[in-house]
N, C-alpha and C positions, 0 to 999 in steps of 0.2 A: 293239796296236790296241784293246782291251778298256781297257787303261790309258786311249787319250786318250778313245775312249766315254764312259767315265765323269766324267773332266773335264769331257767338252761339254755332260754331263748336268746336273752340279753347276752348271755356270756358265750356263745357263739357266735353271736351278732361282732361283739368284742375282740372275737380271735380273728374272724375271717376279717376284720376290719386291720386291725394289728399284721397282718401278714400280707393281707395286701398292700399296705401303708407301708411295710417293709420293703416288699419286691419292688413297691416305685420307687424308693428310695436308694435301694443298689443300681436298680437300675439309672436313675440319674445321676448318679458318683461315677458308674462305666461308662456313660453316655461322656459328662464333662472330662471325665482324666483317662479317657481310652488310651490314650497311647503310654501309660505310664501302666498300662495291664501290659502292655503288648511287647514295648521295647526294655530290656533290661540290662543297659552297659557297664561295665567298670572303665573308670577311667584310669590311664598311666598314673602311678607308677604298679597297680593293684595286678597283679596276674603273674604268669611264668615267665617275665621277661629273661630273669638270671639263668633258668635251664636254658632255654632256645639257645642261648650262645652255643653249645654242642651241636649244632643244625653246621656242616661244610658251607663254609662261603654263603653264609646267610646274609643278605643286605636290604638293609633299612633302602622304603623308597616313597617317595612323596608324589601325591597326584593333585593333579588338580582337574574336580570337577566343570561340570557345564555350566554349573551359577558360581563357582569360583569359591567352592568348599578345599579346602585342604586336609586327604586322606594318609593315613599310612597304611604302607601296605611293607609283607616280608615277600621276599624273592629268595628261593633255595632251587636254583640252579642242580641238573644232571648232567655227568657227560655221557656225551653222545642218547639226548634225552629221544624217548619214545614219544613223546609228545607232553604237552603241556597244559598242566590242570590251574582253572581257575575260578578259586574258592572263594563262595560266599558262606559264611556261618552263621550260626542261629541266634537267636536274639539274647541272649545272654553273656556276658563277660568281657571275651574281646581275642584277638587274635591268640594273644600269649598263649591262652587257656589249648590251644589246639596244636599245640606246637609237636607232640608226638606223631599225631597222624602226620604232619608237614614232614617230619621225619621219617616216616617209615616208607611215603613214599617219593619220596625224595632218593630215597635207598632203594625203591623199585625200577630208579630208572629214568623219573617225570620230573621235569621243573617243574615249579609249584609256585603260584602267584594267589598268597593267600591279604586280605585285605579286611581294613576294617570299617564300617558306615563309620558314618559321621556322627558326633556325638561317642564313639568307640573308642578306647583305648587311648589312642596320641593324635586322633582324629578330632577334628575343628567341628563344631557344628550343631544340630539337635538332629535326632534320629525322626522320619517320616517317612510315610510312605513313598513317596512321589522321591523326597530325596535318596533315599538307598536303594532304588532304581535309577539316578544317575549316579549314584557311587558304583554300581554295579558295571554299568557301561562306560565309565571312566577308567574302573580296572582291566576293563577287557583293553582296552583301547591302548591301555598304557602297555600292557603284555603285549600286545601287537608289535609295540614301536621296541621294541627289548629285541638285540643282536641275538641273542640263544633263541631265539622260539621262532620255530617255522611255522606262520601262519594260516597253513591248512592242518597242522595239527594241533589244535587249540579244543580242550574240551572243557563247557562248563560245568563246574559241579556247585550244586546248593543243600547245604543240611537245614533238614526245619524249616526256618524264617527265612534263610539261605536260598531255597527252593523257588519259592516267590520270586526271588530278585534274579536267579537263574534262568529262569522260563521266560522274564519279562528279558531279561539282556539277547535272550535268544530269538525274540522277536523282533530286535532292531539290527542283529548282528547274526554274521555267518561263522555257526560251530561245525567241530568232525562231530561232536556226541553233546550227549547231557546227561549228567549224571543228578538225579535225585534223591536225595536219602533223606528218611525221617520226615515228609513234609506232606503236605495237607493240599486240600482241593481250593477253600478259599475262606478268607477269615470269618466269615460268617457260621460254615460247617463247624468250624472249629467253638465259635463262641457256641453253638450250640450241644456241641459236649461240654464244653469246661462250665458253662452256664444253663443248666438245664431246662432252672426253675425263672428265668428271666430271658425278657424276651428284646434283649439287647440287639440281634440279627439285625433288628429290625431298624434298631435308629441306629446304626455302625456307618461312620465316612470311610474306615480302611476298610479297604475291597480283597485287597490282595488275591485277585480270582484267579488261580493258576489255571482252572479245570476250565476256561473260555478260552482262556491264548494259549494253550498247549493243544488243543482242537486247531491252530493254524499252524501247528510246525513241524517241517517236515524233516525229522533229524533223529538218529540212531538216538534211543533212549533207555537207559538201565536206571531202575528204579528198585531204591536199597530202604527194606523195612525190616522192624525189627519186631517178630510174632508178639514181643509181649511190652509193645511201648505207653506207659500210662500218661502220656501228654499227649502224644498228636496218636490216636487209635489207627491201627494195619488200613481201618475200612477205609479212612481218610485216602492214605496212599494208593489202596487199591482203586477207587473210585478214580483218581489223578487219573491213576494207571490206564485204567480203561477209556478213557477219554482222549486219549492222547493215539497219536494214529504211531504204523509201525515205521520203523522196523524197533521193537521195544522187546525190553528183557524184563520181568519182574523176581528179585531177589529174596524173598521172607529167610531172614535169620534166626532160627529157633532161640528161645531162651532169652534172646537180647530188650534189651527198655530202650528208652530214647536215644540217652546218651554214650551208648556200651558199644555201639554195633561195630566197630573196627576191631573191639576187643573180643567181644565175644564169637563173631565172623571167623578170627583168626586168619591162617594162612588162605582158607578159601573167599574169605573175604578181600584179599588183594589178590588171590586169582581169578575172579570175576572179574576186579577191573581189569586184571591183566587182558582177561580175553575179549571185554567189552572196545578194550582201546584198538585192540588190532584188529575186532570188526569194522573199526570206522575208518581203516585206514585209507580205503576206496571211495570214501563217500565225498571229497575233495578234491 
């Protein structure tokens, strides 16, 4: 009996050894190649380029940023626009991929100034933090200088990874709104769902902390979640939500995941924005 004891000892000893030896191990593969968890591009010619051409008067437009990155971005012009939305999107694929929503509300009424980071689509560069924070304020800055868009009616909007670069543009720059959908409080929250059993938070350089600098801003805010998103969870955006001072709307979309929420939303979901934009109309 003492014989197998001892085996059972060793081979516990074994496992908790093993799994430990594991966890440091993922852990320092997330630690060295963080940003390849994080960021996930396709580059030109990969995505819906060939549909978008169905976008009215859609035109290619070239930025250039503050350290002299060169972006693309699409411009789909309204007439007699309600004002002007400008998209940042989530860390996957690249402009093309979004080309319906650029459409539908384009069709609503709004010029639409959608853009890609760097390292994106037909964009120059590697994708970082610190950088698609100035791609972010590069495209605002270029919507500014654009003859259609009246500059008190400029709202930013961010999905996702999007989110991040929207709150951070709105702390250098003056919007009517901010619209948030699908995005989180700060990379670390996040790596602590997606990562449960490793304690990554902890050695992480990307910050991406929305729920500190949306605590300084004081700007109409509608915030678009979808009840059943299995990437960024509701709690993440609620948590934003609350942190964030008024005047704020919060949206929960029944049924919706991450990437569905314009579809599944439906017509109430471009009646939200519809009413979200005409609340801002006074705040400029």
């Amino acid at each position: 009996m003492k014989r197998f004891a001892q085996s059972g000892i060793r081979l516990l000893r074994s496992l908790v050894i093993a799994a430990v030896s594991a966890l440091l191990i993922w852990t320092i593969i997330l630690m060295f190649f963080e940003e390849k968890f994080i960021y996930f591009p396709q580059k030109y010619p990969q995505g819906a380029y060939d549909q978008a051409r169905s976008i009215p008067n859609l035109r290619d437009c070239w930025i250039k940023t503050e350290d002299g990155v060169k972006i693309h971005a699409w411009f789909a012009p309204a007439e007699s626009a309600k004002a002007t939305l400008v998209l940042s999107h989530g860390n996957a694929g690249n402009l093309s991929h979004r080309y319906l929503l650029l459409r539908s509300l384009q069709r609503r009424g709004f010029n639409v100034l959608m853009y890609d980071y760097r390292g994106y689509g037909r964009s120059e560069g590697t994708p970082t933090e610190d950088g698609i924070y100035k791609d972010g304020l590069a495209a605002y800055d270029y919507a500014m200088s654009l003859p259609e868009v009246n500059p008190g009616r400029v709202i930013l909007w961010g999905t996702s990874l999007g989110g991040a670069v929207a709150i951070d543009v709105a702390t250098h720059r003056q919007a009517a709104g901010l619209i948030l959908e699908s995005t989180f409080s700060s990379a670390k929250d996040v790596a602590r769902v997606v990562y449960p059993f490793l304690p990554v938070q902890f050695f992480m350089h990307t910050k991406l902390n929305s729920i500190e600098k949306i605590k300084t801003l004081a700007v109409p805010i509608l915030v678009i979640h979808g009840a059943h998103d299995s990437i960024i969870p509701i709690g993440l955006g609620k948590k934003l939500f609350n942190a964030a001072n008024g005047p704020k709307d919060f949206y929960e979309i029944p049924n919706a995941d991450h990437n569905d929420t314009f579809f599944m939303g439906g017509d109430e979901y471009f009646s939200r924005i519809d009413r979200f934009v005409a609340s801002t109309s006074h705040m400029l």
